[in-house]
C-alpha positions as CSV (number, residue, x, y, z in Angstrom):
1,X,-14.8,1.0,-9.6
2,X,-13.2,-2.1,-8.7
3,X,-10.2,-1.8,-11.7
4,X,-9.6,1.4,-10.0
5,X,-8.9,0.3,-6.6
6,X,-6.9,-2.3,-8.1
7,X,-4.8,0.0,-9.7
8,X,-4.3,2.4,-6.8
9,X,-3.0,-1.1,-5.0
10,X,-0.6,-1.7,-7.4
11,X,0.8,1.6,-7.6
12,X,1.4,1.6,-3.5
13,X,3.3,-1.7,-4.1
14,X,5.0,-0.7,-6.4
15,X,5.9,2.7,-4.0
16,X,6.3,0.1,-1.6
17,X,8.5,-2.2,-3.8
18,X,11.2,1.2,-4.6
19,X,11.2,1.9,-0.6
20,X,12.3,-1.3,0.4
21,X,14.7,-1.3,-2.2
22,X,16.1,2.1,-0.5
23,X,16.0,0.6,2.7
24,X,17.9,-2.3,2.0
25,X,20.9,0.4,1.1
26,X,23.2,-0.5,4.5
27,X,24.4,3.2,4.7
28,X,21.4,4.2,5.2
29,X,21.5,2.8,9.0
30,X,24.3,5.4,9.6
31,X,23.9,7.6,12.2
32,X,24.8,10.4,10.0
33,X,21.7,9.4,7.6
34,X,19.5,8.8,10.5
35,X,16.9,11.8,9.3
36,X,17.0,10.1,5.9
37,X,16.3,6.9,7.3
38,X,13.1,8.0,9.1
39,X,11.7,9.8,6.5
40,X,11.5,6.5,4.6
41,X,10.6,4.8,7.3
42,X,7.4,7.7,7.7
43,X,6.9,6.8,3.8
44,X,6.9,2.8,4.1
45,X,4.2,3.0,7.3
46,X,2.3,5.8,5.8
47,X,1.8,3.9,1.9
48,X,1.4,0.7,4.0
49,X,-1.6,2.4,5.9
50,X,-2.7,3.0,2.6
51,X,-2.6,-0.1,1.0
52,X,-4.5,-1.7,4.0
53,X,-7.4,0.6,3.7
54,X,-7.7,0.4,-0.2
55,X,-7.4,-3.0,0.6
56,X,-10.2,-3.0,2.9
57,X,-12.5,-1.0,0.8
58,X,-12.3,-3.5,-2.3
59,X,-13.3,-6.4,-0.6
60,X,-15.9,-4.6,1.2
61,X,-17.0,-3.6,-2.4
62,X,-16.6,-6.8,-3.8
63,X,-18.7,-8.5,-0.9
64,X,-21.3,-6.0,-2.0
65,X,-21.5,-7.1,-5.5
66,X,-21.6,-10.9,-4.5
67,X,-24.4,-9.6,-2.1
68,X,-26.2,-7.9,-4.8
69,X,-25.0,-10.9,-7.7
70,X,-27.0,-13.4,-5.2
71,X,-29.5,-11.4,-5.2
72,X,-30.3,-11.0,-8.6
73,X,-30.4,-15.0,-8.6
């Protein structure tokens, strides 16, 4: 379970990575691209949302173990 939730992390970085990368494009800041800038920017905070909740959930899960590794001790 816990290479799983590392590999969904790396794959929203790696989302992430690409978006900032698109944002960094100056033309996008246009006005005429103004409707392509917020989509991205509804992209970046929606992945980011993401990533904080995987986030969340493996070091919940990985308290757990330690919890359960002590445990067996």
């Amino acid at each position: 379970m816990r290479v799983q939730k590392n590999k969904s992390l790396a794959k929203i970085d790696k989302q992430l990575a690409v978006l900032e990368e698109k944002l960094a494009d100056t033309t996008l800041y246009e006005e005429s691209r103004k409707s392509d800038l917020l989509v991205l920017l509804n992209e970046q905070t929606a992945l980011q949302q993401q990533h904080s909740d995987n986030e969340e959930k493996l070091l919940l899960s990985m308290t757990t173990l330690e919890e359960m590794e002590a445990g067996l001790e």
